[in-house]
matplotlib code that plots the C-alpha trace (Angstrom):
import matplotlib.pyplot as plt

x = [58.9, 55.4, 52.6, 50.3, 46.9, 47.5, 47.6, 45.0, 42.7, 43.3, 42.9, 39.5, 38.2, 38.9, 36.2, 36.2, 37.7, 40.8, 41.4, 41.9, 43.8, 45.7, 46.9, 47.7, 50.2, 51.4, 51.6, 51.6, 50.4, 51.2, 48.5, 49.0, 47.0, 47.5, 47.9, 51.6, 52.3, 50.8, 52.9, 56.3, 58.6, 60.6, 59.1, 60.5, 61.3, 59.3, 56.1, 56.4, 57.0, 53.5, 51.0, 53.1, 52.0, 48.9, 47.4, 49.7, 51.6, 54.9, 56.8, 57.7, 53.9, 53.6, 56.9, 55.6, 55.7, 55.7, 55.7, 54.5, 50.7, 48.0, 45.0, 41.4, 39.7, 35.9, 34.1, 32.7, 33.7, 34.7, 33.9, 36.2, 37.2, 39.7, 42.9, 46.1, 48.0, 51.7, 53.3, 55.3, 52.1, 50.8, 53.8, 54.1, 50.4, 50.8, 53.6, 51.2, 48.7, 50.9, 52.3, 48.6, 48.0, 50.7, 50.5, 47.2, 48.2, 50.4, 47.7, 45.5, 48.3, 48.8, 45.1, 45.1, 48.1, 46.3, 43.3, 45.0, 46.8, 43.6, 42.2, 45.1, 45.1, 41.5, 42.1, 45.1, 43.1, 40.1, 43.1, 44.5, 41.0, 40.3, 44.1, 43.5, 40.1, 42.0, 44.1, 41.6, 39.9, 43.3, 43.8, 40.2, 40.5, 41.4, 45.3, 45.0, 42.7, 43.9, 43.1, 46.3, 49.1]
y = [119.2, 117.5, 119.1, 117.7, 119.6, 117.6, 114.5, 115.7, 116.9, 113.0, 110.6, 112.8, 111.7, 108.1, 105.7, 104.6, 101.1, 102.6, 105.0, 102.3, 100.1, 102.8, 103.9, 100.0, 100.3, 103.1, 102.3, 99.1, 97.7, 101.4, 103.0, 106.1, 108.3, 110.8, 113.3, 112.4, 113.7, 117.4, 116.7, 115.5, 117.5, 114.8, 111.6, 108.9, 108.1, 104.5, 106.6, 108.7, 105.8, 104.1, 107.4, 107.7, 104.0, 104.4, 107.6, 106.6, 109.9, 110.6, 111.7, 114.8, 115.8, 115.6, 118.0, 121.6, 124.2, 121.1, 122.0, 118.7, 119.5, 116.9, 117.0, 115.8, 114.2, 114.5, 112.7, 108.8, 106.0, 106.5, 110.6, 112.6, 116.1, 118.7, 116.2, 117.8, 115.4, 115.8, 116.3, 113.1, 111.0, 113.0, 112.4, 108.8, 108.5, 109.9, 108.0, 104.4, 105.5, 106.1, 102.6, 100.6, 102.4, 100.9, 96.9, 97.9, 98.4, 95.8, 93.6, 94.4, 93.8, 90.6, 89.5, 90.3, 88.7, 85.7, 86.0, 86.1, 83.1, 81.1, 82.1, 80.6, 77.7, 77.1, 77.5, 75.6, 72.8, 73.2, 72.7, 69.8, 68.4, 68.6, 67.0, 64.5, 63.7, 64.1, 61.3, 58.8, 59.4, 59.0, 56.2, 54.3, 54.8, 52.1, 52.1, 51.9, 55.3, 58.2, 60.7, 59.6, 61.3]
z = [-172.5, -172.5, -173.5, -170.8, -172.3, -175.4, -173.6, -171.3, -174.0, -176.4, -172.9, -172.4, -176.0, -174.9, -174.2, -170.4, -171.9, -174.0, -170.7, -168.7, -171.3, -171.5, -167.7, -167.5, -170.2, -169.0, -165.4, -164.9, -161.6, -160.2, -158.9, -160.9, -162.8, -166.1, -163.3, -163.2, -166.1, -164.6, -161.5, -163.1, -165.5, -167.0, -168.0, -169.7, -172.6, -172.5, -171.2, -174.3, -176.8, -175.3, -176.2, -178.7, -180.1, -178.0, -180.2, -183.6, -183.5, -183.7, -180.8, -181.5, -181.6, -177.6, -177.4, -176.7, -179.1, -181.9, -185.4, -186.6, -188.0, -188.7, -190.6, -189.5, -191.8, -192.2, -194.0, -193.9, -195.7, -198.8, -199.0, -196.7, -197.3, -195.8, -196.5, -197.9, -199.9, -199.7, -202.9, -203.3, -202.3, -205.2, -207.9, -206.6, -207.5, -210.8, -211.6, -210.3, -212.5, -216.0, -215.2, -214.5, -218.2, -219.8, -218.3, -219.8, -222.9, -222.6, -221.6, -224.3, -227.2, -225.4, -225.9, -229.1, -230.0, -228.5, -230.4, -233.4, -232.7, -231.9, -235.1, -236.5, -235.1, -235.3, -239.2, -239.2, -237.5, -240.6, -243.1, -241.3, -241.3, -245.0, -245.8, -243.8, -246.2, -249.0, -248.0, -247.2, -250.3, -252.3, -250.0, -250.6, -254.5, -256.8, -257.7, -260.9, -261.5, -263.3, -260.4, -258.8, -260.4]

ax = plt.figure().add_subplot(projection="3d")
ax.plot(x, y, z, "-o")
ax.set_aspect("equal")
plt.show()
């Protein structure tokens, strides 16, 4: 069964706007109100599904005597407070965090291994440099000099 002061009590903390957005999806291009769901015991199944989407709930929280339980959430922005956190968000979390440590780990060994291998090649390069000098000085003295074993 609906709980109607629910639905009552969320289409009364709607701007003028969403209320009317809302009977049209609801109604259609009947001319009813929210008062049918005071006058009518059974509604269907659609109905629900729309405040259902309408307020993001689920459906079982317009059911009477529903044990689903939400949390408001004070706060703004980025600072809220009275939020429970459900224990797999929590462990999921945990588990997010000890991975982001390790790619950074992983990360940072890269980087070094990089750096290292710049400093190889940059010395590698210098070596290359100074054989190459070597050989056009062996290649610009006379053939016949006694530096030339």
């Amino acid at each position: 069964m609906l709980n109607t002061e629910l639905v009552d009590s969320l289409y009364a903390s709607l701007t003028s706007s969403q209320q009317k957005t809302l009977t049209t999806m609801l109604f259609k291009k009947s001319k009813q109100t929210m008062s049918y769901f005071k006058r009518t015991k059974d509604i269907s199944l659609s109905k629900l599904e729309i405040l259902a989407d309408f307020f993001h709930m689920p459906l079982d929280y317009f059911r009477v005597g529903s044990s689903f339980r939400c949390n408001n959430v004070s706060g703004s922005n980025n600072f809220v407070g009275n939020v429970s956190i459900n224990t797999n968000l929590m462990v999921e979390n945990d588990m997010l965090r000890n991975k982001i440590k390790e790619m950074e780990k992983t990360t940072e060994a890269k980087d070094m291994t990089i750096k290292i291998l710049n400093e190889s090649l940059i010395e590698k390069k210098a070596e290359n440099l100074e054989l190459k000098a070597l050989l056009k000085q062996n290649q610009t003295l006379p053939k016949d000099s006694n530096l030339i074993n």
